[in-house]
Each structure stands twice: as C-alpha cells, then as structure tokens.
N, C-alpha and C positions, 0 to 999 in steps of 0.2 A: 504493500500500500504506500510506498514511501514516495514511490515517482507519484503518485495521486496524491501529493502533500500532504499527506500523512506520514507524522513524525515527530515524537515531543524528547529527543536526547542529538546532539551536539554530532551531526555524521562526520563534520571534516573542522578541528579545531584549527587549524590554519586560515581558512578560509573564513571562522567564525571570526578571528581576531583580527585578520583585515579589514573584515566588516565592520567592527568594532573601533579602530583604528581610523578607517573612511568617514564615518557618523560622526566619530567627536572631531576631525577634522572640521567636517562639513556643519556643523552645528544639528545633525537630525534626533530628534526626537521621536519616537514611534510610539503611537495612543497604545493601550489596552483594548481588548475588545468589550472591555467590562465598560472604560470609557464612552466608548462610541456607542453603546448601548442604553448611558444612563449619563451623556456629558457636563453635567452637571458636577460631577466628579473629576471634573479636569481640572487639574492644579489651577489656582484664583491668577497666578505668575502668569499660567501662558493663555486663561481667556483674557488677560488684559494684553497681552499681547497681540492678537488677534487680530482686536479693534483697526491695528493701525496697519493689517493684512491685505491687499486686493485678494477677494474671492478667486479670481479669476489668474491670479500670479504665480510662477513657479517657483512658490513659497513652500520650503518644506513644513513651514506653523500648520499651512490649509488640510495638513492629515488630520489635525484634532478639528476640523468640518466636515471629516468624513460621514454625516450621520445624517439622522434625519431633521434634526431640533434646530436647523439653521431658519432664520425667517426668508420674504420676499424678496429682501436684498441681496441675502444670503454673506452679510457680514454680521449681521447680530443671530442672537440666540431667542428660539422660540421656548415657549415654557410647555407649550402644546405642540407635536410635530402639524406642521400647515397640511393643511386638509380642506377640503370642501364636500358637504352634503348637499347631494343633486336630490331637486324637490323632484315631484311629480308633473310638474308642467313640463318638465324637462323630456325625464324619461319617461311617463307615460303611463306608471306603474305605482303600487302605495307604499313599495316599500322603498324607505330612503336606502339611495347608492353612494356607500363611504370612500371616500377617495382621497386616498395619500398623495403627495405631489411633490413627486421624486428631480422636479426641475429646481430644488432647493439643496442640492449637494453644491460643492465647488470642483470648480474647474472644468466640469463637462457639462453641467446643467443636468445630470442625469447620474441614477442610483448606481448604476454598473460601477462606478468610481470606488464602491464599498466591497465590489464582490474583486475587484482589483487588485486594493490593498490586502484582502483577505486572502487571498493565493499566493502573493509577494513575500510579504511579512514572516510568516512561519519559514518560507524557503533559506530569508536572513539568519534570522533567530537560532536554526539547525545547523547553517555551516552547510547547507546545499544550494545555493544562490552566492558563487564571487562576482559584486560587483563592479568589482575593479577588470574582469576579463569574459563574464559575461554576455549574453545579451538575452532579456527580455523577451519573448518572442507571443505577440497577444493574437490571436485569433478569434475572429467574429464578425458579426454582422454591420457593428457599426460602433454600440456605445461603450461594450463595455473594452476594442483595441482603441479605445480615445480615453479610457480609464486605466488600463493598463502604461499607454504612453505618458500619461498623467500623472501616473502614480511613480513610473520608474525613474522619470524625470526628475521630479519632487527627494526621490531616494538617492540619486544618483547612481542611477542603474543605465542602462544602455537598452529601450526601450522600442520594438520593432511593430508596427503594427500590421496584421494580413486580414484583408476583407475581399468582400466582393466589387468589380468592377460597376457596377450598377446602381451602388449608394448614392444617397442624395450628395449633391455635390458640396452642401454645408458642411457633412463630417469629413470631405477630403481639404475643405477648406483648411477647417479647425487642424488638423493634424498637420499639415504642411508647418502652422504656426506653433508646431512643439515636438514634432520629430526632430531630431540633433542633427541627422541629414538626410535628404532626397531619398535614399534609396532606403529607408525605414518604415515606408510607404509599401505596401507588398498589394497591389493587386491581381486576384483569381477572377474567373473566368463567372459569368452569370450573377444573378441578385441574391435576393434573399434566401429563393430557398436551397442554392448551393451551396451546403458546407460540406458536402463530403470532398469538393473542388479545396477548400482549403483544409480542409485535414491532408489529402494528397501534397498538397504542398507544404503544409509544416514538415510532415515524414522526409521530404525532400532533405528540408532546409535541416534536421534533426541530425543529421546526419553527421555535422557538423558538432563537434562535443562542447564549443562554445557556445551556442544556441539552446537553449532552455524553452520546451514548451510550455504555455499556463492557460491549457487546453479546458474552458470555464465549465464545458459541459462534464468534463468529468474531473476537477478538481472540487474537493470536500470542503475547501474554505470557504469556496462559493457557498455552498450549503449551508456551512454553519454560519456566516455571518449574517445571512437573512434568516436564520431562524432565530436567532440570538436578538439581531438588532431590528430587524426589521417587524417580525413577529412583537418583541416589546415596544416598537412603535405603537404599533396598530393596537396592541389592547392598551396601551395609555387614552389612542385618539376615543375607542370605544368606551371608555371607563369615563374620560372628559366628557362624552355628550350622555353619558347616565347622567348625569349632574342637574341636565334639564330635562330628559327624556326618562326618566327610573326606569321603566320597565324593556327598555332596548336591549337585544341579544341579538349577535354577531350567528346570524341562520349561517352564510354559505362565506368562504374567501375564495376571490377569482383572478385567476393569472392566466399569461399566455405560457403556455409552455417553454419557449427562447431554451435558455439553457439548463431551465430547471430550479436554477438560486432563488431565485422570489418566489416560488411555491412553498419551498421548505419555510416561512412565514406560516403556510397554510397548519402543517405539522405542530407549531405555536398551536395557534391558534383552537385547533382541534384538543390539544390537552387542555388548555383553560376551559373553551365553551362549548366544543363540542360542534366546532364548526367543520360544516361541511369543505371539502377540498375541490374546488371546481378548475379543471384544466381546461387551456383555449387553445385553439390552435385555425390557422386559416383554412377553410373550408373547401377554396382550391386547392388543398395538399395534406389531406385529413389521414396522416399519418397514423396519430392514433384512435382514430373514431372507425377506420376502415382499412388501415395496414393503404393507403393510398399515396400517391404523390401527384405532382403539378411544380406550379410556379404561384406566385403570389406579389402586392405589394405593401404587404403590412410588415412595414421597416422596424427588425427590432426583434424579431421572433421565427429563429431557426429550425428546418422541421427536416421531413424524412427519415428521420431517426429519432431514436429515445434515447436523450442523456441519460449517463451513468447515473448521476444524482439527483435523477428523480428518483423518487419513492415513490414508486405506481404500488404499489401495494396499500397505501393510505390513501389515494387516492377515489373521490367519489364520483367524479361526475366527468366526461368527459365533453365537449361543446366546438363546436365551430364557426368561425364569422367573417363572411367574405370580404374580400377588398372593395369588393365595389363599394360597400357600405361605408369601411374605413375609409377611404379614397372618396365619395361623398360630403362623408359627417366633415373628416379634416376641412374640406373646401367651407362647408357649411359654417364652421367655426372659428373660421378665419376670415374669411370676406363681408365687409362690412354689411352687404346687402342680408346672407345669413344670419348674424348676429342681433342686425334690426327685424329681423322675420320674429327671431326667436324673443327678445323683448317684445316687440308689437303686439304680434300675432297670437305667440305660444303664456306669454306673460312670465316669462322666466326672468328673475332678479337678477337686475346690472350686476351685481355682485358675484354671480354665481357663469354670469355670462367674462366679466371679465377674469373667470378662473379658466373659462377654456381654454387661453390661450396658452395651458401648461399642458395640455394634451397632445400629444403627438400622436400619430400614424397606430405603434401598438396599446397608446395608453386609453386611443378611441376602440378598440378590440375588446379590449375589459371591459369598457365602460358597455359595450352592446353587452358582451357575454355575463355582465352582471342582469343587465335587464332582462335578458333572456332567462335567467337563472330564478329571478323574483317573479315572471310570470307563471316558468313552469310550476314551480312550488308552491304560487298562487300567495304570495308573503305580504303583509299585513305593516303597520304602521309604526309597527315598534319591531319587525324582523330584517334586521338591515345585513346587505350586500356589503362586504368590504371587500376593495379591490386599490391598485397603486398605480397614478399615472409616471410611466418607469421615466419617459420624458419630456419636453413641452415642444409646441410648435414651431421653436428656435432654426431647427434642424431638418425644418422641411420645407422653409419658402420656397425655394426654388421649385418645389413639387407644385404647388397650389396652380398656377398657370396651365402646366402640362396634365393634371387630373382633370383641368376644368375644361380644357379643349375633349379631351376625353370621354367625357362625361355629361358634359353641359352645354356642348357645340362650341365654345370660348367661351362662351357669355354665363355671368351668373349673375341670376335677378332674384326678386322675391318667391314666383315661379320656381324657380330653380331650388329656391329654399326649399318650399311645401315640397318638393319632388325628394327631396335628400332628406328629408327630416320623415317626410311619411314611410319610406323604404327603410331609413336608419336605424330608425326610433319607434315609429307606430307598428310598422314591420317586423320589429323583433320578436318575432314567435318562437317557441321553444322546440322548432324543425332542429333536424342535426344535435340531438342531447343524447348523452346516451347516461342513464344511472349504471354504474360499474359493479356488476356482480363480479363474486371470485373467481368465475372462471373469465369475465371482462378483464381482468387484473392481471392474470394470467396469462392474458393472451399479448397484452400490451406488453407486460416484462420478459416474456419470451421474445418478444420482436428486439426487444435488443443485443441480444445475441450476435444477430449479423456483424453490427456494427463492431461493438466492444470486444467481442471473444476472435471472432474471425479476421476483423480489417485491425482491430489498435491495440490487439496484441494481450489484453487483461486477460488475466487466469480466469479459466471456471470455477477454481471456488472464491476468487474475488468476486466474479460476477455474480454466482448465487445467492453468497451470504447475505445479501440487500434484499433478498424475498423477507426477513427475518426480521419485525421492528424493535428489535432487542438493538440488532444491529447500529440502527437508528438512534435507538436513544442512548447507547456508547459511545458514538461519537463525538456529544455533547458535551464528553468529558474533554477532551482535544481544546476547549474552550480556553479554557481553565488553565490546562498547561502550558500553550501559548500565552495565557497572558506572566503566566511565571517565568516565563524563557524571555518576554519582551522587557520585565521588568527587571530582569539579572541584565539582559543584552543595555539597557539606558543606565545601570548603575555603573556598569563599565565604561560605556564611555565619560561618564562623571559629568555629563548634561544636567541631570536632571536634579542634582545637590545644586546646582549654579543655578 
C-alpha cells in the first residue's frame, strides 16, 4: 500500500532530512490535518499572518487556507464554512439543497487544492517524496493538476501537470501562470472523459525514477482528507442551520463520482446521520449505472472507470445527469438575461442568484442530481440534500459563448431561459437512478478490476480488501499518524518554536 501513500514510518531518512533541511531553509510550514479540519486551531502567530497573504500568491502561509472556513474573499476566516440553501423557487422541489462552495479554497478557486496537499504531505513527512530531485507529477481532469501544481509550488517541489487537451482554456491559462516551465504543461489526447489517455501516459513518463505519480483516483489521502475535513464541514454547515430549522436531517449526500475524494464526505456523513450516499456520474458515459461509456462535457468529473477509492460498497444510490442540462443551466446562470428570468420570473432571491456564480460545469451536476434525489425520495421541508459546488464559474467563460451557439442558436434571451430552466430544473425527474442493492455493489466493485488489477498493476488482495468496511474505517487511523509525523517533521525544522 505504500506506492498508494500509505505509510506512517520514515522509508528513506536521507531524503526525510533534506526535506527537512529544504523547509527550514525555505520558511515552510505544513498544517495538520486536525488543522485544516477545525482551523481555528491554527496557531493565533500564523492566522495573523495571513491577513497580510494574497489568496491567490505562491505563499507557502496559503497551506493553513487549505480548508473550507475561508470567506468570499477568501483572505479572512469564516466561523460557518460559506454555503448556500437553494429555496424551492429554484429547484422546484420542498426539500432545501445544501450547498458547500468549494470556490473559497486558495489558489485554485476550487477544493481539489485539499485533496493535493493530502497526497503530497504524507509523501514528505515518510522520506518518499525528494524535493530537491523530484518531480511532482498530477494527473486529471482539470482542478485538482492546478492543485497539485499549486501545492508543489507552494512546497517547493517541482510540480508537473497532465490533462486532457480539450479543457477549458481558463485552467491552461491558470497553469501556464504557475508551472516553473513550459513543458510542465502535459497534454493527452480527448476531454473529459479520457483518462485512461493519461494514465497511458503517466506509465510513460513513470518510467523515469525521478517522476512520482499522485494518481488522485487511487491515492488514500484523497480519501481521507475529505472524509476528515470535508465531511466535518458539512455536518458543522448542517448543525448551523438546526439552529433555525431544529428538526433538519441530512436524508441523502450527493457527489459526482470524479475521482472519488468528495464522496468519502458521504462515508462522514452516513456515521453521524445516517445519510444516504448518492453517486453522479454523466449520463452520456454511465459507467457505473450500466458498465457504459461515451464522451461528455461536465468538466470536472472522470469516468469509465471506478476509482480505487471509492467505497462502492457504502455506496447507495447511483444517478446520472447529462450535459446538455449542465451545459444549459451553466449558460443559464451566467448570462444576465438567465439570471433576470430566474429573479423575475422564477422569484429566486438576488442572494441566492448571486451564489450561482460559484457553480461550475460539475458543481451544476450535483446541484441537478441532488434534485433528482429529493424528488425520487419524494423529501419534505426539513429533509435536506447536501451536496458541494467543487468549483465556481471562474473557469468556464470561455465555454458560455460556444454552449450557447450550441444550444441556443448564439442567442440567449428570456426564451432561452424558460427553455434551460424547464429541461434543467423542472425536468429533473428521477429517470436514470438506480437504488444499489448488494448485488448492484457488486457488480460496480467488480468492474474495477479491469482497470486496477489488470492495467495499474495493484494486487488482488489490495484490491479486494476495500469490499470490507473494516477496511475503511482503519484507515482513519492514517489521520492521526500523519498528523504526528507533520508535527515531528515542523519541530525539526525549528519553524514553528519561531
């Protein structure tokens, strides 16, 4: 398990002391994850330091903003992680749709930045990541090799990003302005739903003993740092709105599938309230709803295969929601003619209208497969949907043009609003659901076999032993000891005495 960053003892003390040596040179500090889960416990020294941070800087301080609890600015600290509840004029339905708003991390605008450092970190910490002669190598779809380049940067690590050719042209923007150089930039072949195109090519590039992959879909950091922090977000935000609501319970949590990291939230969540786990995936490439594939363009959420870290076995429900709809709403919720449909017409509060613009491409996915989720279950006023928009519409302008020639003949009017809101929103019917019997579960965590056993090399009893939620909740402990090995690794360099 060790290549799958698993690991809580010291593999190459050389290499640990370098590292250790590099950081107190370079002034780095690395949070806890107990931190980042509850940052209110970050020494009073460095959130006064902070203040005088750009969000946006290759500041190595911006790791203790790795969380959720940043506000709109995303330089001060929220006491509530930012959220918005969608009324019923919205979406259509009585039960309120909880919504985290993951465009409040630093540096990316987006949560991948969390599941980044949670891959990285431990690599330090063990003495299996040299800085000084490594390189970084992030693979994905879009947010989280702009988290990974973000975070290596930040580390002083040598940070490689590989995606698909076909991304909006905002994240190859973004990356040009924080890769070290040109060729850090790796583009594979087709959009979103090619990643078996870049695993082909990390295996390439692995080849190379300097080159380190931090392959999200089946790294465990991923996992545990949204179950950890992000799961403790969301039953803070749920526990905040009992305050006015008493009788509120978290019915169902809903994610796109992607790499799997923000489900394991769901696994949270299911211990506390007993919520249901609902997986999303694009409906042109219903992977796991029908062993199927396609193309798609809901940026953000990887398919064809079943990540190592999902836990389909906790798993409840499994959902589908096409692009057309995503590709739509987006237009819908960005162009001002939409936006005034949706106050005028629909009576949706400016407030709640000026939250859309933290929705992006996969965070409108949720936001349907949550309502699809509240209709089938038929949920009520106090049984609320919680789902995370992973990030906002920063990173898609350039799309809104080409979806609306697309979609809307060029033109987008009022018209065009009713047409996208009625198909989006009114249209979410709970087609394409499937409830997940044992042998639905089964069928899904056998389909990863292909992938994992046969193409990327993991043992079958690695593979197996994830049928087992023992499994699961031992890994928890992994938490724990990373954060002992981060707080040995900052007393050495003598940082955090100063």
């Amino acid at each position: 398990m060790k290549r799958l960053g698993l690991d809580t003892s010291i593999v190459d003390r050389a290499v640990y002391e370098g590292a250790v040596t590099r950081f107190r040179d370079d002034g780095i500090l690395l949070p806890t994850f107990a931190q980042l889960t509850r940052p209110s416990t970050i020494p009073a020294g460095i959130r006064a330091r902070l203040d005088r941070v750009d969000p946006d800087a290759p500041d190595a301080l911006n790791l203790f903003r790795v969380h959720w609890y940043n506000d709109a600015t995303r330089r001060g600290g929220a006491e509530v992680p930012d959220h918005v509840v969608l009324p019923s004029s919205l979406t259509g339905v009585r039960a309120p749709i909880v919504v985290a708003l993951g465009d409040r991390f630093p540096m990316i605008a987006a949560h991948k930045v969390l599941a980044a450092y949670a891959c990285l970190a431990p690599r330090v910490i063990t003495g299996q990541f040299d800085p000084a002669s490594h390189r970084a190598l992030w693979p994905s779809t879009g947010n989280y090799c702009r988290g990974g380049v973000a975070i290596s940067r930040i580390m002083d690590c040598h940070g490689v990003a590989i995606l698909p050719e076909g991304m909006s042209a905002e994240r190859f923007d973004w990356l040009r302005a924080w890769v070290l150089e040109p060729g850090d930039i790796i583009r594979t072949p087709g959009t979103e739903s090619n990643v078996k195109e870049i695993y082909d090519k990390c295996a390439e590039l692995e080849r190379d003993p300097a080159n380190v992959v931090f392959n999200q879909f089946c790294e465990f950091g991923n996992y545990l740092a949204h179950f950890a922090c992000t799961g403790a977000a969301l039953e803070h935000i749920v526990e905040h709105l009992r305050l006015t609501r008493p009788g509120l319970t978290a019915r169902a949590y809903v994610s796109a599938t992607g790499s799997a990291g923000t489900l394991a939230a769901g696994d949270y969540l299911k211990d506390l309230f007993g919520t249901r786990i609902v997986a999303v995936e694009a409906l042109e490439c219903p992977t796991l709803l029908s062993n199927g594939f396609g193309e798609h363009n809901i940026q953000g959420i990887g398919d064809k295969h079943v990540p190592l870290i999902h836990n389909v076995m906790n798993t409840d429900v499994v959902t589908a929601v096409s692009d057309q709809v995503t590709d739509g709403l987006g237009v819908l919720f960005s162009d001002e003619a939409g936006r005034r449909y949706l106050r005028d017409r629909r009576g949706v509060p400016e407030d709640v209208v000026d939250a859309l613009r933290s929705f992006g491409l996969s965070s409108i996915c949720n936001v349907v497969a949550a309502i699809k989720t509240a209709r089938y279950y038929d949920l009520g006023p106090d049984e609320a949907v919680v789902t995370v928009a992973t990030d906002g519409a920063a990173m898609y302008a350039s799309e809104w043009p080409k979806l609306t020639a697309k979609h809307f003949g060029g033109r987008f009017d009022e018209v065009s609003a009713a047409e996208a809101f009625g198909r989006g929103v009114l249209g979410a019917t709970p087609d394409h659901f499937l409830e997940m019997t044992t042998r639905d579960r089964e069928r899904v965590f056998n389909l990863g076999y292909y992938t994992w056993v046969e193409q990327q090399g993991v043992s079958l009893a690695e593979f197996t032993v994830r049928r087992d939620q023992a499994f699961w909740r031992e890994l928890r402990g992994y938490l724990e000891a990373w954060d002992s090995l981060i707080t040995d690794f900052n007393g050495r360099t003598g940082l955090m005495a100063a």
